[in-house]
C-alpha positions, 0 to 999 in steps of 0.5 A: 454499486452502493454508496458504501462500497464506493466509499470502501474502495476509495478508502482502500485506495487512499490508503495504498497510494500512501502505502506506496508512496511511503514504500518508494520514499524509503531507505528499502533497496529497488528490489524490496521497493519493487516488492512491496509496491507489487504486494499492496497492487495485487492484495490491496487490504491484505498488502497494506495491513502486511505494509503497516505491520512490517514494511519499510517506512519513508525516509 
């Protein structure tokens, strides 16, 4: 493993843990939390940009 791919993935991974924490901070209900949160785990990069184009943001 390079440098630059620990780098990416540790970048990737701030990013969806600010994801989901601004998921879990909003005003969405439990079952489009529950969602969201399910989205950014299982698609990392593609759930975030999805999140930062229409997801819920924190209260």
């Amino acid at each position: 493993m390079t440098a630059g791919t620990s780098l990416g993935g540790a970048i990737v991974l701030a990013l969806d843990i600010y994801a989901i924490y601004q998921v879990l901070t909003s005003n969405a209900s439990a079952a489009g939390k529950l969602l969201w949160t399910i989205l950014i785990l299982v698609l990392p990069i593609v759930g975030f940009i999805i999140w930062l184009l229409a997801g819920p943001r924190g209260g």
